[in-house]
Structures are given as structure tokens and as C-alpha cells.
N, C-alpha and C positions, 0 to 999 in steps of 0.2 A: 811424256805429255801426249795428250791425243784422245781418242775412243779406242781404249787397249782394249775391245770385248776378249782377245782370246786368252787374257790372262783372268778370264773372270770364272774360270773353269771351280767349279765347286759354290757358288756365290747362291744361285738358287736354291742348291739344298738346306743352306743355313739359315734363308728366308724365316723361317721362322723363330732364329738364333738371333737376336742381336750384336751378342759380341760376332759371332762369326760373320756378318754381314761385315761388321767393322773390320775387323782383322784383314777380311778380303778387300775390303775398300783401301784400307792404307796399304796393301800390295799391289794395287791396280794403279790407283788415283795420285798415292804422292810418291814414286820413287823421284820424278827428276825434281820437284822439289826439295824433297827430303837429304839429296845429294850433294845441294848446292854451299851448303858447309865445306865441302870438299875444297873450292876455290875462290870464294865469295871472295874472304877480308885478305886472304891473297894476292888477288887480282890490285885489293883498291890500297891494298900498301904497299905491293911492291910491281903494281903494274905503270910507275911512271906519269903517278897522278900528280907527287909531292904531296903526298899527305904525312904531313908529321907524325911520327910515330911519336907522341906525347898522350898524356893526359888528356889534355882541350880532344886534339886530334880520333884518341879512340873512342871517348864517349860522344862526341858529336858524329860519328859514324853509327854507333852503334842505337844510335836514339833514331838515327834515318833508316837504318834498316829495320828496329824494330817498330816504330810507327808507319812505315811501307807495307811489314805484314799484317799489323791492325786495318789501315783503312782501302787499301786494294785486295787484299783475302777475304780478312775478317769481315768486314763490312760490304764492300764493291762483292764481293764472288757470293761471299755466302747468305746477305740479305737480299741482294738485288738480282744477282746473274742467275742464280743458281733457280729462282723464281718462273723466270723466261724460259720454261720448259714446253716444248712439241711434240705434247702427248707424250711427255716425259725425258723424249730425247733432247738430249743438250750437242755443242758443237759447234763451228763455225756455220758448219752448213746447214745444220736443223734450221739454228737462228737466222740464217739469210732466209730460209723458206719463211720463216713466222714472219719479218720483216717483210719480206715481198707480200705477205696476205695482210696485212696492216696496212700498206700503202696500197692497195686494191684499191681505182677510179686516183689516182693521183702517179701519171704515167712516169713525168720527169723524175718524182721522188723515189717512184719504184723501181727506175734503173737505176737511180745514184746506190740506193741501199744495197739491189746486185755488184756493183761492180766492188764497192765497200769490202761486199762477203765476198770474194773474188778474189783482193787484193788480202785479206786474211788469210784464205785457202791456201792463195800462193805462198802468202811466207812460213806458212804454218811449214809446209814441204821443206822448207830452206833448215828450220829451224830440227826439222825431223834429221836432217842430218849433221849438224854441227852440235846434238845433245848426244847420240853415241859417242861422237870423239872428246868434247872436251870430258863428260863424265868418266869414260875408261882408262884416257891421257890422264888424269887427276886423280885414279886411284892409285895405277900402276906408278907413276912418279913417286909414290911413298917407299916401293924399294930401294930408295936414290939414297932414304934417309939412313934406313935398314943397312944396306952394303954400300960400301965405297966401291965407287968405279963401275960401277951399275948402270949410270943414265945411260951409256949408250945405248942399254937394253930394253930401254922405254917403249919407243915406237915398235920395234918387232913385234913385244910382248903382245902390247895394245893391241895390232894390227891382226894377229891370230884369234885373240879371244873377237875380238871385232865381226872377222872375217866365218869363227866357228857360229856367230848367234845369227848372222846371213845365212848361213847353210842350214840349222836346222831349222828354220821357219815352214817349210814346203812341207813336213812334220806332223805342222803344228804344237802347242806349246799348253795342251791341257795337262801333262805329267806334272811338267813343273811349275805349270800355274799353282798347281795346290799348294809349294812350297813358299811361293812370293810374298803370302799376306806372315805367316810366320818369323821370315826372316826380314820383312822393314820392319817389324815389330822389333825384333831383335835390334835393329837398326837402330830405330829411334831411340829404342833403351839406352846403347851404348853412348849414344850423341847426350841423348838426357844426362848420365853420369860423370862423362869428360867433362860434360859443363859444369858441374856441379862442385865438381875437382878443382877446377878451375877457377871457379868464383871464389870457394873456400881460402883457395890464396889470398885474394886479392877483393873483397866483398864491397869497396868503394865504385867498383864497376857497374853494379844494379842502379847509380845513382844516373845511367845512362837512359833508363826507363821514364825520365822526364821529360818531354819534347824539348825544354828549352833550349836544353845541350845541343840537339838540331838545328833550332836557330840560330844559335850563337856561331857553329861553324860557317852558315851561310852569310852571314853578319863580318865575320872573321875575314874568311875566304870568298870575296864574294865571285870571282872570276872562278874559282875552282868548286862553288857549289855545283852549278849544273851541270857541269861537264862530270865530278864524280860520283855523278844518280847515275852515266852510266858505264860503273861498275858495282854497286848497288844494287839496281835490279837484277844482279844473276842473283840475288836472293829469292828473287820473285819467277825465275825460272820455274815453269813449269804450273803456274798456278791456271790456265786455262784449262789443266786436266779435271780441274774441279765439276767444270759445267760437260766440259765434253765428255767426259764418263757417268754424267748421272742418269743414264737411261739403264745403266745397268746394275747401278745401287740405290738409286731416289736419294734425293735431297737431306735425308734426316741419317743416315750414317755418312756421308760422306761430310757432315758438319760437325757430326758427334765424334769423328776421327782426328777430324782438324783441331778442332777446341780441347778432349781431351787427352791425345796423346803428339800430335806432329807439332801443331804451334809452340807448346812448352818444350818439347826436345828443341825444335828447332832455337827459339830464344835464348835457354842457357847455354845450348852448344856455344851461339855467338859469342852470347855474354862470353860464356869460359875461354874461348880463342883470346876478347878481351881483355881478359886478365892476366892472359899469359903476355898479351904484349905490353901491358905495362909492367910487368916487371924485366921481364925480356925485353925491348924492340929488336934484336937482331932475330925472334923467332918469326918474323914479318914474313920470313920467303916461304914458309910451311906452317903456319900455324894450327892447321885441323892438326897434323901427325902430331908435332909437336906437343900439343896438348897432354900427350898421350902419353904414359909412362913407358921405360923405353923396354920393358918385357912382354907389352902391349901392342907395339908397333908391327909385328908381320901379321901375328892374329886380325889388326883393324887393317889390314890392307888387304886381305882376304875377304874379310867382310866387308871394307867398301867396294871392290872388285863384283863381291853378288851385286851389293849394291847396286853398281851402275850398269849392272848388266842388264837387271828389273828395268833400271827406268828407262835403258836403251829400247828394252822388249817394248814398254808401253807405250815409244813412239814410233815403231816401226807398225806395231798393231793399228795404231790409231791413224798410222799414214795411209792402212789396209782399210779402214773401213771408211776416213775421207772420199778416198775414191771410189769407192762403191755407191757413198751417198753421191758424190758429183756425176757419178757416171747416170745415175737415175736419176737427175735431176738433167740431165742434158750437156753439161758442160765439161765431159771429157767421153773421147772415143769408148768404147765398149772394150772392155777386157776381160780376157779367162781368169774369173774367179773359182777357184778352188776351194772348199769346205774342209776342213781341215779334224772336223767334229761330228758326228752323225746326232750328240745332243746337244751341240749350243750352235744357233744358229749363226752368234758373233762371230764365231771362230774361224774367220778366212785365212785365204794367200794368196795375194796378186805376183806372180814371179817378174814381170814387167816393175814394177813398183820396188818389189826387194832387191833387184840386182841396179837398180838406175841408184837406190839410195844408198846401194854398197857402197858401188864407184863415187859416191861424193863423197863418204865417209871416208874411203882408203886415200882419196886425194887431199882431204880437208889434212887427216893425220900425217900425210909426208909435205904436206907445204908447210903445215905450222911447226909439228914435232913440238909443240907441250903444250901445256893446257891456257899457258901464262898469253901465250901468242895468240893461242883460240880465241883466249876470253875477249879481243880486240875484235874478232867479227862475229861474236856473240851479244845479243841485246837487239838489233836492230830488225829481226823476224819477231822476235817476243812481244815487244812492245807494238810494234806495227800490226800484228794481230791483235792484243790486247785494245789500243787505242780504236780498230774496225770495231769488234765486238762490244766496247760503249757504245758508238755511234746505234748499231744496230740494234741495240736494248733501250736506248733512247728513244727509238721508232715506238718501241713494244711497248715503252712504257706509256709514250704520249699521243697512240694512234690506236692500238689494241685491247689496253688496259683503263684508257683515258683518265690516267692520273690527274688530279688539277695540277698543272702547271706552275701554282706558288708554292706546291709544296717537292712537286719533281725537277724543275727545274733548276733547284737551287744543289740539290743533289750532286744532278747530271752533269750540270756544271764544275762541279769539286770533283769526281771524275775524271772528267775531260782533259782538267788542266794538270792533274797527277801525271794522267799518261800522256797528255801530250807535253809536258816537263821530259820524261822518261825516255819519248822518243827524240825529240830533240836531243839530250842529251848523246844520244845512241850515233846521232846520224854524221858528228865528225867522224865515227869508226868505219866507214863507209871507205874511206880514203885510208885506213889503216887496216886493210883485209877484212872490213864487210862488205867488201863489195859484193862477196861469193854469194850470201842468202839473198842478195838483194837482186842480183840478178840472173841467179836460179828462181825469184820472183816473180818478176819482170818478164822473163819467159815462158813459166808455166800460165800467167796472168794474159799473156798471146795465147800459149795455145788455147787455154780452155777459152774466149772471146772470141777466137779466130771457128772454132769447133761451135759455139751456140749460134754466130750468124751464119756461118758456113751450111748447118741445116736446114735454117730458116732459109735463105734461099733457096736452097735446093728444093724444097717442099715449094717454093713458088713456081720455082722453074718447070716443076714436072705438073704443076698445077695448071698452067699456061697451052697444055694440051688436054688436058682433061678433060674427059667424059661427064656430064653429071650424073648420078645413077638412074633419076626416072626416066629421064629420057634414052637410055643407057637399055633400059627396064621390056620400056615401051617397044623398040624394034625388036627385043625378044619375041614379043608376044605376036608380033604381025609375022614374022619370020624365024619361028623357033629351030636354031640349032638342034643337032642329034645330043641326048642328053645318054649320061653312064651314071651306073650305081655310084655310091656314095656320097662324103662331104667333102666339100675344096674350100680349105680356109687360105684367104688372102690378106697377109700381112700389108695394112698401107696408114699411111699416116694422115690422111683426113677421110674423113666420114662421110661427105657428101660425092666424093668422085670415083667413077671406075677406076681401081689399081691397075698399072700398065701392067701388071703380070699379066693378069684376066682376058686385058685385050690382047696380049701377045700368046696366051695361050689358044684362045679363038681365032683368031688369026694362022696359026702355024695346024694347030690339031683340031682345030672345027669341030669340037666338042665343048659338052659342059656338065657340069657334075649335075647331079639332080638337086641336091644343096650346095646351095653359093653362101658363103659366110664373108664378110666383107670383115675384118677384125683390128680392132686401133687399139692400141696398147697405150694407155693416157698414165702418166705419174703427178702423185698430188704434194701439194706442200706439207704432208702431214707425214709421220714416219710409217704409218701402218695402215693399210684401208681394212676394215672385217669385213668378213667374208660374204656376210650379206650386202654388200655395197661393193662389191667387187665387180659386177656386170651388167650393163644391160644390153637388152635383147629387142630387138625391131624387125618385124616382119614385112618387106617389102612385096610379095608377092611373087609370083614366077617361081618359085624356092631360094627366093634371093633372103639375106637376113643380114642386118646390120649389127655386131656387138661389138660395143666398147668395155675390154676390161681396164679396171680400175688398181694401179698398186701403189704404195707407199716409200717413199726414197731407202728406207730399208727392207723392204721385202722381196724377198726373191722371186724373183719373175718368171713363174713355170706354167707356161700356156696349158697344155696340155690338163695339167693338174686346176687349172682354175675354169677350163672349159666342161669339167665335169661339174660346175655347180650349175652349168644352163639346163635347165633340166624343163626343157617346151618338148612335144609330143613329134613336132617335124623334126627337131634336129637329131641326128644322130653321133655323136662324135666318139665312139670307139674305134678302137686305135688301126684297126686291120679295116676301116671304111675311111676313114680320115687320111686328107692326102694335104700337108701345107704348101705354099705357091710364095716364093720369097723373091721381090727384086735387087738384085746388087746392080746401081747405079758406078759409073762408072764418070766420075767428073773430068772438063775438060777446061781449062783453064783459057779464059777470053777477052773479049773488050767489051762484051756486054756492063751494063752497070750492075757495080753491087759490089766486090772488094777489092784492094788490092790486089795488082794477079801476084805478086807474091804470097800474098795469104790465102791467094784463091789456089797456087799449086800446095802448101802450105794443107790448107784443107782438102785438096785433092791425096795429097800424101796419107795423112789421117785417118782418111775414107778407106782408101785402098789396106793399110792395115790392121785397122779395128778389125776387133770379132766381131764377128755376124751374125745376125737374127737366130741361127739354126742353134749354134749354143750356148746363146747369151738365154733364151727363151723358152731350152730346155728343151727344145722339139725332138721327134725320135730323127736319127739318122736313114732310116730307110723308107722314110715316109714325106720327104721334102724334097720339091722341085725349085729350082734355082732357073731364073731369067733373069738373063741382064742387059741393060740399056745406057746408053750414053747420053750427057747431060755436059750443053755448056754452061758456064756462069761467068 
């Protein structure tokens, strides 16, 4: 689940291939879907739902999971979400920026919809680590079936192959990216074919294809309908990757993947697990291996082991490239990202990011130790991101797109109440080991809050002394400093005031470059800015010059490289005359107003550890001057 860009290695050259477009879309976009066979009718028949293992029991299950993947995939993702594109990119966070420009002039509605994408962000991280374990707990468990006296060997197993797909990421993963879309293919085939075996037994199963059977159980069971939507939706695991990865496949192969090849494996897999439990009930505790004939069984635990390995990749990628977009939108500290690719831009590695979501993985896999325990605090990050991202396309639909409202509202409402059925049902798991994603939540939903006002103040506080520039300008002119060759760019974060570097460099060395560059680094709600709109340039006079460069929450931020598109006749910005001037502010935590001082040390922590300007921004190392100043808040 996630924006797996660095599994997408090969995906542009087939650009002009449609099946290979596809191929590479069902190995990016649907492994953790595609995997959820693995433990779905597991979970809700022998995870202590009481669900009859009868007749009524498995068709009324399976008419809700197959109407789940009609009207929340098929319908919810691929008619409506999948639409809601930002400049193509999809995602929680794209979608909070289109969100936030839709409610542009309507202030209260514009924070509810941040905090909304925020609280998606957060869980989406919870949910990046509990899709490693339960998917590789759930392969691995198949050699229990294979060999007697094997389970103790589950978790070690797990915890290596786990612990190897952590360590090669720093890598990067374009090798075996090219092999991903080949082998879910494979994948799916196999899921296709079990089913198929499956139903053959037993062909009174497809009569589960009618909704009524759906209602009936809830009609039946009425106490235990909503509660077992949540082991149901691990069917739906994984279906946000549909939107979040379509910036790097568009819209029309990752629909033609889902309709033509995922949705039908995935359906008769079910169905065929179905029918092995009606003739069987006691195959309840395994029914995907079971399926499976048994000269079949170590081969398909190999290959669900790729399996979950793919879909592990593509949520560990996509936790890589969340925080890239977060971090360029404001709402987390600055980290060394690493390229992992010299040609695909997607292709990062946060090591901050990969070793924080090991250790929730290696912890999640020795407190539960199987899949069956996992599944109990799995669901309640899925849908609580699911349920944000209506919310926020409902903005888009009826603020951006200005759908008439008798014919979108009645939609959004049918939506609404699926996923918020879906999370309810999720949220007794809370109190049965979800607490973990929920408050791996709940805390990254602090910091990154604690990190967007934490800067906004800080930018007031240092504003509180500010210079404004003309007047700034003006004493130049009646009293000009001793001026030296070159250009002195000053990293500062509003436009109208002298950066304390500038003053503290006048102050200390009593010089001034002959060009003064004053330089604000602005990011826009869109993923991309072109390169024509990347700058502008204001001439103050004295050799003072105002430029605002312009980037987009995905674009890499290389000053240097985007200062060569200023091309005015005063400036000169090659590299052996350019000298950058960066402040590191040093917070001190007070009784001033403004946060928490716990959040206020909190944010003072944050500060002090984020990377800084010099290599987030690309600058050379031999050519940047560091000044620092203390700031209360």
C-alpha cells in the first residue's frame, strides 16, 4: 500500500506498451491487496467472531466481501478517487493539498480538511507497519501445514526475511523491481486457478454473488453483523494504493488491471476458499493453503512469501515517498533523502523512516507471533485513512469540481456510511491490540501539528525584530558599507524582511557582497511547478534582489540548479562567486504565548535534529556560511 515509486523501475519504458504498463501496475499497485486471501476468511472464521461455518454462514460472508470489492474499489476508487488527481499525483497528501486549495477563502473549513489529511498520514504509517507482518506471518505460517512441528519456526523465519527487505532498501530496489509486475501476475494466476478448483467442487457457492445472502446474515446475525465488517475489510486492505500510486501509472491501467486480471482472481480465490468450507468446515483455520492440493503447498508458500514481500516493498516505498511529500509541504522535520536511482526520480531512501518502521515490524511480529492475533489490530489505520480520504474528495467533489449536490451528495453519502460502518466496526479492536496503529497515530499526528505551528511561530518570533528591507535599503545608501566581489544568497523565509544572517554578517565583518540575493523557497499545493514558473526575480536596488523560487511537493529542491534559470544581466550566480548565508536558529523553550512548553521543547528537539538548509537544498559544501541565533517561544 502506499506511492511505491521505486518498484515502478521499468514502468516508463513500456509507456508505450499497454500490457507492460499493466503488468507493472499489478506489481506496484496491488501486492497488499492481492495478498489479502492469505488471511481474510481465516481471520472471520476462526478469529472468534462465531461465524457459523454453515451454508447461510459462508455465502452471507462471501456476498459481503464480494459486494465490499464492487462498491469501495470498483466504484469508490476507480469512478470517483481515482479522478481526484493533482496534476496526476494521487495519495493522502496530494489529496490534502487539492483539498486545502478548494477550501481557499473558507479558513475553519481549510484546517478541518488539514487536520483530516493529517490524521490519514498518521495512520497510513501505523498501517505501513502492521502490512509487513501480518502479510509475511501469513505466508510463512503455510509451512505449519507442509511440516509437523514447524510453527515454532514461524516468527524467526518471518523476522529474517523481514529484517533482510530493511536492509536492502539503502540499495534501492530498481533490480527487482522489474521482476514484481511478472511474479503478481503469476500471483494472481495462481489465486485465479485455486478458485476455480475450488468452486468446481462445490458450484452452489457463486449463488453468494447475490447481495441478498448479505442481508440475510445481517438480518440473522444482527449483533454480529457489524462487528464482522471488521474482519472483512482485510479484503480491502490495501485498496488506497490504487489512488496513491497513480501518478506513476494514470488512471486507465491501473483500472484495466483491476477489472481485467486482480478483481476476478481475487473473487474466485474467495469464492474457491468457500467451497472448500462447505464441504470442509474444519479447513476454517487455513483455508487459502488448504485450497491447495497438497504437492502444491510448499511451491504456493514460496510464492506467497514473494508475494508479501512485493507488497511489503510497496509499503515501505510509499512510507518513503509520504514523507517526502510531508516534509515539502511543512509538516515534518527535513530529512536526508537519498536517490537510490540516477533515472527515476521516485526512487528514494529515508534511513530515518526505514529503521523507525523496522523496529515497529520486529516488535509488532514478537508481541503477536501470527497472523491470526495481528489481524485483531489490523483494520483500524485502513479504514481510518480510507474514511479521511472520502471526507477529503468530498471537498473536491463539491468545492473544486462543483458537482450539483443532488446528484453528488447522495453518492458521498453511500460512501461515508460504508466506511464509516467499516471503521466502527474496527474500533472495538482498539482494546484488542489496536491500540498499536492507533497510537503510533496519535503521535506522529503530534509531531507533524507540533512541527507546522512550531514553524509558524518561529517565523513570527524572528519577525518581531525585523528589519523591513527598504528601509533596510535606504541606510545603505546614506552610509554604504565596504562592498567585495561576488553574490551572497540569503536563505530566509519571508520576503519583506532583512534575514538576521545579513544583519549579523554586517555586524560582525562589516562588509557586503556586491549582489545581495534575499531567497525564499515557497512549496505549492501542486506536485510539480515547470520550470518556467519556478522564479521570480525583483530588483531592489543597491545590488539588493529579491527571488522567490517556486517547487512542488515532489520536486527536488536544488537551489543551485534552479538559480541558474535567473538569467538578469546583474546577477551572477556561478559557483566560484556564489557564497550561501544560512541561519540555524536555536529554540528556547518559554512562557511566552504560543504552545505548549512541552511541545514547545518538543519542537525545540525537532529543530535541533532536522537536516538543514545546506543539504536538504543541495547547496555546495564549500560555499555556505552558517550563523546562528537564539529564539524564545
Amino acid at each position: 500500500m502506499g506511492q511505491a515509486s521505486s518498484q515502478a523501475a521499468g514502468a516508463e519504458h513500456s509507456a508505450a506498451k499497454p500490457i507492460g504498463m499493466l503488468v507493472a501496475a499489478v506489481g506496484v499497485v496491488y501486492g497488499d491487496i492481492g495478498t489479502s486471501p492469505l488471511y481474510t476468511l481465516k481471520e472471520v472464521f476462526s478469529g472468534g467472531y462465531g461465524v457459523p461455518v454453515n451454508h447461510d454462514g459462508v455465502l452471507g460472508i462471501l456476498a459481503l466481501i464480494f459486494w465490499s470489492l464492487i462498491w469501495v474499489v470498483s466504484i469508490k476508487y476507480m469512478m470517483f478517487v481515482l479522478r481526484a488527481d493533482n496534476q496526476g499525483e494521487g495519495g493522502i497528501m496530494a489529496l490534502t493539498a487539492l483539498a486545502r486549495r478548494a477550501a481557499a477563502g473558507r479558513a475553519k473549513l481549510r484546517t478541518l480538511l488539514v487536520v483530516c489529511g493529517l490524521i490519514g498520514a498518521a495512520l497510513f504509517y501505523g498501517d505501513s507497519m502492521i502490512t509487513p507482518a501480518i502479510s509475511v506471518l501469513s505466508a510463512i505460517e503455510g509451512l505449519g501445514l507442509a511440516f509437523e512441528g514447524i510453527d515454532h519456526w514461524v516468527v524467526p523465519l518471518s523476522l529474517i526475511v523481514l529484517v533482510a527487505l530493511f536492509l536492502i532498501q539503502s540499495h534501492g530496489t530498481a533490480r527487482i523491481g522489474i521482476l514484481f509486475g511478472p511474479i503478481m501476475v503469476t500471483w494472481f494466476v495462481v489465486l485465479g486457478a485455486l478458485g476455480v478448483y475450488g468452486i468446481l467442487q462445490h458450484p452452489e457457492v457463486l449463488q453468494a454473488m447475490n447481495p441478498i445472502w448479505g442481508v440475510r446474515f445481517f438480518v440473522v446475525h444482527p449483533g454480529m453483523g457489524v462487528a464482522i465488517l471488521g474482519a472483512v475489510v482485510l479484503a480491502l486492505t490495501g485498496a488506497e494504493a490504487l489512488y496513491a500510486d497513480m501518478g506513476h501509472f494514470g488512471r486507465k491501467p491501473i483500472a484495466r488491471a483491476w477489472f481485467i486480471l486482480v478483481l476476478p482472481a481475487l473473487v474466485l480465490n474467495y469464492f474457491g476458499q468457500g467451497a472448500l468450507l462447505l464441504g470442509d468446515p474444519e479447513a476454517a483455520r487455513n483455508p487459502f493453503y488448504l485450497l491447495a492440493p497438497s504437492w502444491a503447498l510448499i511451491p504456493l508458500v514460496g510464492l506467497s512469501t514473494l508475494a508479501t514481500v512485493i507488497a511489503s516493498q510497496a509499503v515501505i516505498s510509499g512510507a518513503f515517498s509520504l514523507t517526502r511529500q510531508a516534509i515539502q509541504l511543512g509538516y515534518i522535520p527535513r530529512m536526508h533523502i537519498q536517490h537510490t536511482s540516477s533515472a527515476e526520480q521516485g526512487q528514494i531512501y529515508i534511513g530515518a523512516v526505514n529503521w523507525a518502521l523496522m523496529v515497529g515490524v520486529i516488535l509488532l511480529v514478537l508481541g503477536f507471533e501470527s497472523s491470526g492475533a495481528l489481524a485483531s489490530a489490523y483494520g483500524v489505520a485502513v479504514t481510518g485513512t480510507m474514511l479521511m480520504t472520502t471526507i477529503l474528495v468530498s471537498a473536491v467533489m463539491l468545492l473544486l469540481w462543483k458537482w450539483p449536490p443532488i446528484l453528488a451528495v447522495p453518492v458521498l453519502l453511500g460512501f461515508l456510511l460504508v466506511d464509516g460502518l467499516y471503521f466502527a466496526a474496527n474500533v472495538p479492536k482498539i482494546v484488542q491490540g489496536g491500540a498499536f496503529p492507533v497510537i503510533a497515530g496519535i503521535a506522529l499526528f503530534v509531531l507533524m501539528t507540533t512541527w507546522k505551528r512550531g514553524k509558524q511561530l518561529l517565523v513570527e518570533r524572528m519577525d518581531e525584530g525585523g528589519l523591513p528591507l527598504p528601509i533596510f535599503i535606504s541606510s545603505i545608501s546614506v552610509q554604504p558599507p565596504h562592498r567585495v566581489q561576488g553574490t551572497a544568497v540569503f536563505l530566509t523565509a519571508r520576503p519583506d524582511a532583512v534575514p538576521h544572517a545579513l544583519l549579523h554578517n554586517l555586524l560582525h565583518n562589516q562588509v557586503l557582497h556586491e549582489q545581495v540575493v534575499l531567497l525564499t523557497v515557497v512549496y505549492e499545493d501542486i506536485p510539480r511547478v515547470p520550470p518556467q514558473r519556478r522564479f521570480e526575480v525583483e530588483s531592489h536596488g543597491e545590488g539588493f534582489f529579491r527571488v522567490i523560487l517556486h517547487f512542488g511537493f515532489i520536486d527536488e529542491p536544488d537551489v543551485p540548479q534552479a538559480l541558474k534559470l535567473c538569467h538578469l544581466a546583474d546577477l551572477d550566480f556561478s559557483p566560484m562567486r556564489t557564497t550561501y548565508f544560512l541561519s540555524r536558529e536555536t529554540v528556547i523553550a518559554s512562557k511566552l504565548e504560543g504552545m505548549a512548553r512541552w511541545r514547545e521543547a518538543l519542537f525545540a528537539f525537532m529543530l535541533k535534529n532536522a537536516n538543514g538548509n545546506l543539504r536538504f537544498f543541495n547547496l555546495p559544501l564549500n560555499r555556505v556560511i552558517e550563523l546562528g541565533t537564539q529564539v524564545e517561544m
